[in-house]
Structures are given as C-alpha cells and as structure tokens.
C-alpha positions as CSV (number, residue, x, y, z in Angstrom):
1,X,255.8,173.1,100.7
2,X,257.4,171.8,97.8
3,X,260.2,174.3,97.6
4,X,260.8,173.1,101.2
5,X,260.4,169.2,100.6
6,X,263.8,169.1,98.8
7,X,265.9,172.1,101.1
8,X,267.5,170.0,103.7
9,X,268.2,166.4,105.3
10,X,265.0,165.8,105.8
11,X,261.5,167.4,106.1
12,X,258.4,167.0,107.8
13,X,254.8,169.0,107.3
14,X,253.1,169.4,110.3
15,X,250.2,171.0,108.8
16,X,249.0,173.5,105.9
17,X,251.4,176.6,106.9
18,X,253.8,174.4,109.3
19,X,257.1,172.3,108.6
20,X,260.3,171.4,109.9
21,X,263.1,171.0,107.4
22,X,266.7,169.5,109.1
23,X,269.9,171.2,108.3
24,X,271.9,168.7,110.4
25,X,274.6,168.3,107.0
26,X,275.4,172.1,106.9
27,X,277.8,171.2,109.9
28,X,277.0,174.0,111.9
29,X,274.3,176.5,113.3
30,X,275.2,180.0,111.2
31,X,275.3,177.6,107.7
32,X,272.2,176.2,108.6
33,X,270.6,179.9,109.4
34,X,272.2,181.2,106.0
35,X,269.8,178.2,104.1
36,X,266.9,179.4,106.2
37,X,267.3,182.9,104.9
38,X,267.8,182.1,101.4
39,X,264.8,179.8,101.5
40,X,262.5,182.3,103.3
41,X,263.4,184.6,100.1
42,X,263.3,181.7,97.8
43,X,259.3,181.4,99.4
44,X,258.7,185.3,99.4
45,X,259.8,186.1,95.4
46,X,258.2,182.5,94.3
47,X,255.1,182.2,96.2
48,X,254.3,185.9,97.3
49,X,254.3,184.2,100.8
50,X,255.9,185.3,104.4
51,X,258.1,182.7,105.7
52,X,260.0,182.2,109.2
53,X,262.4,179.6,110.8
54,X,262.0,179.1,114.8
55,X,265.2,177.4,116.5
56,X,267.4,174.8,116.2
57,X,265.3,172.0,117.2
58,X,262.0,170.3,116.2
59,X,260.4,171.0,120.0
60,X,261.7,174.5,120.7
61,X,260.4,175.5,117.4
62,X,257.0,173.8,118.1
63,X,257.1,176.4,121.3
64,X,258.5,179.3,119.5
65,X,255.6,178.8,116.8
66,X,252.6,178.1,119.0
67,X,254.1,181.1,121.4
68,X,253.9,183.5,118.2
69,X,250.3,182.4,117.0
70,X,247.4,184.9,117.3
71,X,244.9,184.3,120.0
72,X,241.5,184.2,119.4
C-alpha cells in the first residue's frame, strides 16, 4: 500500500488487498489510466504482486471489484 499511498490526489485503503487512489489532477481519463498502468508494474517488479485498477469512480469500482471476486 505504501507505493500507492503517495501515487495520486488522494488515497484510501479499504482493506488488506483493496484501495482507491484519485487521479482527479491528471486532467483527463487516458493520463489517469497511463498512472494506473505504470503503478500496477511499479507493484508487480517491487512487490512480486498482481495489481488491477476498476473504473473511474470510487462506487463503480467497488461493483467491478466485488463482481470479479471468487465465490465460495
């Protein structure tokens, strides 16, 4: 999370593997996707981790993310 903490406007963990980070400043929707990117390698070659970005808003995300979740 920390490599997230400091990558946009603002940033908000929702849980262990969950945050939002806001790319409001980037002025529009393909420079805030080309951050997204770079930070979901930034998270693969630091951390060994898999990384995604949902959607352009905090409750369309929270519906892409839950949508994509494994069921029991």
């Amino acid at each position: 999370m920390a490599i997230l903490a400091s990558a946009g406007d603002a940033f908000e963990e929702a849980s262990i593997d969950e945050a939002y980070v806001d790319f409001s400043s980037l002025g529009d929707f393909e420079a805030a996707c080309e951050r997204a990117n770079a930070l979901k390698r930034e998270i693969a070659e630091r951390e060994g981790l898999t990384a995604r970005w949902a959607r352009p808003n905090k409750p369309v995300a929270k519906i892409a993310s839950d949508f994509s979740k494994p069921t029991a």
